[in-house]
N, C-alpha and C positions, 0 to 999 in steps of 0.2 A: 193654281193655274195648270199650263197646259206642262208645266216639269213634273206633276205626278204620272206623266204617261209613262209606261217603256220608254227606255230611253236607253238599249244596247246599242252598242261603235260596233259596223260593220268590218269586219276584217278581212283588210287586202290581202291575198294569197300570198302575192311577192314576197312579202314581211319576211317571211321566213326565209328568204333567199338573203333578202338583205341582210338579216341578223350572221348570217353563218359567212357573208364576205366582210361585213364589219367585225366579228371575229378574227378571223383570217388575218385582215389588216393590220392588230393590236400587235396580234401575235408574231407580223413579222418584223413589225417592229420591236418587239422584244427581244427577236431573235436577234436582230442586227446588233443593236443594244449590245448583248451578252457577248456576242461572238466578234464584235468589231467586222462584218462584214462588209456592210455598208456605214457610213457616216449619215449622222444622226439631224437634221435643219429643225426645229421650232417656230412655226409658220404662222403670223395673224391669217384670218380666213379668206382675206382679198388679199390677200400677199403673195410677191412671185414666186408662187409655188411653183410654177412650170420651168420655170427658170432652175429652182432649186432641183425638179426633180430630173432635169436635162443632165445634168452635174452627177448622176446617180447616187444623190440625198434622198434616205429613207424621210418625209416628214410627217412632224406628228403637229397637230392644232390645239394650241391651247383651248382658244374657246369651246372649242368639241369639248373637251375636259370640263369646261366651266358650264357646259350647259348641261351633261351628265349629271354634275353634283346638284344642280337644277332640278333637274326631273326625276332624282332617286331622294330629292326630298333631304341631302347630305349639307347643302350648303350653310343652313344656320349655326350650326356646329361648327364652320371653320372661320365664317366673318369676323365671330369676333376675337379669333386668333391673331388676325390680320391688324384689326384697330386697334389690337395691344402692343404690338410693332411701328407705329404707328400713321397708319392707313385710315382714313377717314371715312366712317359708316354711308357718306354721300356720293364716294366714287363707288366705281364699277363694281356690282358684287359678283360677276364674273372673275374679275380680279381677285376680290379681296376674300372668296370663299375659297381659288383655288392656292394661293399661295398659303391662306391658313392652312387648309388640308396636306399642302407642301413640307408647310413644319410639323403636322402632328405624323406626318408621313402616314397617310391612308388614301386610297383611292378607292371611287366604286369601281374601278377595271380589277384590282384582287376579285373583287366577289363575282363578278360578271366572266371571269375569263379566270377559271383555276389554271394556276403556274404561273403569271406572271405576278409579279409582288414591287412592281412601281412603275414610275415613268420609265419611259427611256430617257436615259440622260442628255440631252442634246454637247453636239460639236460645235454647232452657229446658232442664235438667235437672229431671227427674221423678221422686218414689221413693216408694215404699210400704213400709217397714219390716214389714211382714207374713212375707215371706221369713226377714231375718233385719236387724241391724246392717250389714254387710257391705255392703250395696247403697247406704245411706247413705255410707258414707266412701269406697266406688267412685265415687260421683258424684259426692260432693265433692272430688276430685283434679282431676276436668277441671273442677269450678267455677275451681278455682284456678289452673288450667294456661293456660285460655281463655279465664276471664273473663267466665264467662256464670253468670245467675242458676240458683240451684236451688230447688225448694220441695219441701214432697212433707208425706207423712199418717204421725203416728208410731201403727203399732196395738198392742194390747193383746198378751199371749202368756199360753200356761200356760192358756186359754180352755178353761172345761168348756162350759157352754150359751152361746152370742154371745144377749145380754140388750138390752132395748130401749135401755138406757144406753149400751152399748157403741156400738153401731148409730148413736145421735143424736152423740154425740162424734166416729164418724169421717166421718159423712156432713157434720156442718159445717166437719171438717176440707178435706173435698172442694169446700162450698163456699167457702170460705176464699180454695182457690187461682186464683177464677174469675177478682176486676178483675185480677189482673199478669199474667194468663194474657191476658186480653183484651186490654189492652195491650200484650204482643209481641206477639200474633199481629194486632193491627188489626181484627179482628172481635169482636162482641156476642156473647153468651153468647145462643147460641136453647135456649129449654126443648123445642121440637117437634123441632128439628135431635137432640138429646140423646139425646130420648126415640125417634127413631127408629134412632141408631145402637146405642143397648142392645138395641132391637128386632130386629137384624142379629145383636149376640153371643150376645143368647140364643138366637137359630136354631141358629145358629153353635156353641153348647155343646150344645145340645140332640142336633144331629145329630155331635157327640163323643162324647156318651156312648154311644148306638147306636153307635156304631162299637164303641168299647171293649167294647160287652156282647154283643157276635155272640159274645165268646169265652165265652160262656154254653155256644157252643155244644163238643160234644164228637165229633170234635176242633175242637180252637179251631182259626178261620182266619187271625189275626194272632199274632204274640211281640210281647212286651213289646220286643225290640228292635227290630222292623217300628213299634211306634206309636211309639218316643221320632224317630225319622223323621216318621211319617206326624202327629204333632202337629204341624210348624214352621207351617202354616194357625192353626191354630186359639190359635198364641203372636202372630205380628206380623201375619197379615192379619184377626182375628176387628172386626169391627163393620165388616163388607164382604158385599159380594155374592158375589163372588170366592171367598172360604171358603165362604160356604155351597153354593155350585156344587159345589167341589171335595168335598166330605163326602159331601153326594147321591150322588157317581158313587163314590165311593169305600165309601160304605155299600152299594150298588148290589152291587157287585162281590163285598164282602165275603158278602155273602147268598147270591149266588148259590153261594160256594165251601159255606158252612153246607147250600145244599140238597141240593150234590151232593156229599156229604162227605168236603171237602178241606181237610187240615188243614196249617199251618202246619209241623207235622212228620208225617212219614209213620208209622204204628204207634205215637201219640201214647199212651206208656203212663202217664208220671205226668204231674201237671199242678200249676203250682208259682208263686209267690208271689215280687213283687222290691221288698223291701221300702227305699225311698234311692234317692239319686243314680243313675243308670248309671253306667259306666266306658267315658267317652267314646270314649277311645282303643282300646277292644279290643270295641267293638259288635258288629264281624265275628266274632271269635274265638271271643267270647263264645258266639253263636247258632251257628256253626258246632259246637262243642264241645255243646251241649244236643240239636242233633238227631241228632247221632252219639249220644246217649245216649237215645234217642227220649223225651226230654222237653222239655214244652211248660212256657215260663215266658211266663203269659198274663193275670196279672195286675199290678198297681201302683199304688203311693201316686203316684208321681212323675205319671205319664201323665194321672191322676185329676185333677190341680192345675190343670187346665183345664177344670173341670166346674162351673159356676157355676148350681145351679140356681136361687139368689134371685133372680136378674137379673128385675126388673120396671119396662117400659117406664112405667106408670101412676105407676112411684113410683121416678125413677131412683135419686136421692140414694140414699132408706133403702136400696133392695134392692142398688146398690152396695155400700155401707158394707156389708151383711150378708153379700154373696159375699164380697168380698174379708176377710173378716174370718171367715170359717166354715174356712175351707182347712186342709187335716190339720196343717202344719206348725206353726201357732200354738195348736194345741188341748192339753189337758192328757194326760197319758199314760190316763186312765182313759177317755176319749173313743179316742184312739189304738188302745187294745188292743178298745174294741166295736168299730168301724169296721175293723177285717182281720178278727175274727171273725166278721162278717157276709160280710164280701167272700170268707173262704175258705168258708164253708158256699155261699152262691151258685155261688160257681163249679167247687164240688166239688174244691177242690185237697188237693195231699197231702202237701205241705210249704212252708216260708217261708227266702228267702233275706236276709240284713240283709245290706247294703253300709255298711261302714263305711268312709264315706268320710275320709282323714284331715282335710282342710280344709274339712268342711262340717259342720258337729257338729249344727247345726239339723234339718240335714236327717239324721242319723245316729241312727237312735231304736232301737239295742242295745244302749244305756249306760246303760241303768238298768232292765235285768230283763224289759222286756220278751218280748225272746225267751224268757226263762224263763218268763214270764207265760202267754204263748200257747201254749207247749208245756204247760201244766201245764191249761188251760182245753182244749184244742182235741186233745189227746191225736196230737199228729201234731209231727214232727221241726222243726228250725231249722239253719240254717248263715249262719255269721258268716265272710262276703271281706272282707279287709282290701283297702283298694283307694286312689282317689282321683277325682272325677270328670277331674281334668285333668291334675294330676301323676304322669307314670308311674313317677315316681322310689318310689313311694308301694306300689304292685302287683307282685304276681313273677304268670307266664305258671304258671311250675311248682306253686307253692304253691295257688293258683288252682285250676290242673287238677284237682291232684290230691284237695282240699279236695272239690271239685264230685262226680268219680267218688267217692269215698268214701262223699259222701253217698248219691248213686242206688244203691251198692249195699246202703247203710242201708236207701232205700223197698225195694227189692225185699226184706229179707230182714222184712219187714213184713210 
C-alpha cells in the first residue's frame, strides 16, 4: 500500500529551541539539587505546580521522566524490576518502568545531559489524583523509599458539569497544602507572587491551544506525533517566561507553514482523530507509517490535557480547582462523547483512532461503547490499537500496521 511511499517527518525549526530550554531546565534543576539553592517539589502533571512554583519550588515531573524511558525505548528493562518488588504488570508502566530504573539507578537524562548523574532528589512530593490512583501510590513509594513528606488534592471522577461544590472542596484542598508547603520551602505564601505565576500559565495554555488549532488548518501543519514532543514546554516549564517565548516562535512558524500551505504530510488526504495515550516507544514508526499513507492524524485528547482555559489570575484558588478538575479524563462518558464530537466536526476529520493502552484504563476510553457511540452519532469509522504507552511487551509492529492500512483502505472505499 500507500506505506511504501516516502514517508519523511518534517521538521519544526523551533525543535531545536525547545531541545536547548528543555536542557536548561534539567540542568537547573540539578543545580539546585546539588547546591540546595532552591528546594526541590515532585509534581504529578496537572498538579499545583503554580502553586508550588509561587513558594520558589524548583519542580521536576515524574511522568516527564516516565514518558522519556518511553520514547528512548528504556522502559522494558525496568518494569520488571518493579513487578519484582511487587508492583503488578497491569498497573501504570509509567509507574512501574520509572521506579524500576529508580532501583537500578539509571536515567536517560545521564546520556541526554552529560554531568548530571540522577534525579534531583525531591524535599516534597506532590499529586493530584485528577489523572488517575496511580500517581498517588507512584509517589508514595519514594515517600517511603526517601523519606520525604507527600501531600497532594484527592479530585472527584465520572464529572458531568465541574459544579461550584466541586470547585470549593478542591480549591481548599489546595489551600490546605500551603503552611507544610511553606515550611519546607522557608518561604511565605505570596498571594501577588501566585497570582502572577497563573498569569504566565494561562499565557502559556492560551498560546497551546493556538498551536494545537493551526491544525484547523487544511492540510494541518503539525501531527498529533510532532505535538506529544512540541508539549514538554507547556508540561514542566508552564508558569514561565521561557514557555511562553517558545510557543510565540513556535506558533510563528506554525502559521507561517498554514499560509504557505505546508502540510505535516504531503497530499494530506484523510485526516484523523487519536484518541488515548501515545505509544511512546514507536512515535517514529507511527508517523512515519501515516504519511506513507498520506494521512494526517491532527487531533487529541492526550495533547489537549494542557489546555486550561479556567486559569484566572483574579481568582487563582477557584479557577485552579476548576482547570485542574474540568480535564477530559475525569469527565463522565456523556461529556466524553460531546467533546470529540465537536473536536471531529471542527476539524473536519474522517475517522477516530482509540489506543487502548493496556496499563492505562483511565486514560483508555474504548471500553465502554464509546467508539460505538461515535460511530453511530458521527456516521464515520473507528479503530481500536491494542498497544501500551510504555510496555512494548503489550504492542505487535505487525498487527498495528496492518490494523492501520485496513482501515485507510476502509476511508477510501468511503
Amino acid at each position: 500500500m500507500g506505506s511504501e511511499k516516502n514517508a519523511s517527518i518534517k521538521r519544526i525549526q523551533a525543535t531545536g529551541q525547545m531541545k536547548k530550554i528543555m536542557a536548561d531546565y534539567f540542568y537547573q534543576l540539578d543545580e539546585a539539587a546539588r547546591s540546595g539553592s532552591s528546594k526541590i517539589a515532585w509534581c504529578t502533571s496537572v498538579g499545583p505546580a503554580e502553586l508550588l512554583l509561587s513558594l520558589g519550588f524548583q519542580v521536576y515531573y515524574p511522568e516527564n521522566h516516565g514518558a522519556m524511558l518511553g520514547a528512548t525505548r528504556q522502559a522494558n528493562d525496568y518494569i520488571p524490576v518493579a513487578n519484582a518488588i511487587g508492583y503488578s504488570p497491569d498497573i501504570c508502566s509509567y509507574l512501574t518502568s520509572d521506579i524500576g530504573a529508580y532501583i537500578k539507578q539509571e536515567t536517560p537524562l545521564t546520556r541526554a545531559y552529560p554531568g548530571i548523574e540522577g534525579l534531583p532528589r525531591p524535599d516534597v512530593l506532590v499529586f493530584n489524583t485528577n489523572q488517575c490512583r496511580d500517581v498517588q501510590d507512584w509517589l508514595g513509594w519514594y515517600a517511603r523509599e526517601l523519606q520525604v513528606p507527600i501531600m497532594g488534592v484527592s479530585t472527584f471522577r465520572n464529572i458531568g458539569d465541574v459544579t461550584d461544590l466541586a470547585v470549593t472542596n478542591i480549591a481548599g484542598q489546595i489551600r490546605e497544602l500551603i503552611p507544610e508547603l511553606e515550611q519546607i520551602s522557608g518561604n511565605r505564601f505570596d498571594l501577588d507572587r501566585f497570582r502572577e505565576v497563573m498569569a504566565l500559565s494561562g499565557r502559556c495554555t492560551e498560546l497551546w491551544k493556538q498551536v494545537l488549532e493551526t491544525n484547523l488548518a487544511k492540510p494541518a501543519p503539525m501531527s498529533f506525533f510532532d505535538a506529544t514532543i512540541q508539549m514538554g514546554p507547556a508540561v514542566v516549564l508552564r508558569g514561565s517566561e521561557t514557555a511562553i517565548a517558545y510557543y510565540e516562535t513556535l506558533l510563528a512558524e506554525l502559521k507561517t507553514r498554514v499560509s504557505e500551505g505546508i502540510g505535516a504530510v504531503d497530499n494530506e488526504r484523510f485526516r484523523l482523530y487519536w484518541e488515548g495515550m501515545p505509544v511512546w516507544g514507536k512515535l517514529r514508526d507511527l508517523s512515519e507509517l501515516f504519511i506513507g499513507l498520506d494521512t494526517a492524524v491532527i487531533a487529541s485528547t492526550y495533547c489537549n490535557s494542557w489546555i486550561f482555559d479556567a486559569f484566572d489570575p483574579e481568582d487563582p484558588f477557584n479557577s485552579m480547582a476548576r482547570a485542574y478538575t474540568e480535564i477530559f479524563i475525569v469527565r463522565d462518558e456523556a461529556f466524553k462523547q460531546r467533546y470529540i464530537e465537536d473536536i471531529v466536526s471542527r476539524f473536519g476529520l474522517h475517522g477516530l483512532i482509540f489506543h487502548d493502552s493496556k496499563t492505562c484504563p483511565n486514560n483508555s476510553n474504548n471500553r465502554y461503547c464509546l467508539p460505538e457511540r461515535l460511530e453511530e452519532s458521527l456516521q464515520i469509522p473507528t479503530l481500536t490499537i491494542n498497544g501500551d504507552l510504555n510496555d512494548m511487551r503489550c504492542y505487535s509492529d505487525e498487527q498495528a500496521k496492518t490494523n492501520i492500512e485496513a482501515f485507510i483502505e476502509q476511508l477510501e472505499s468511503r
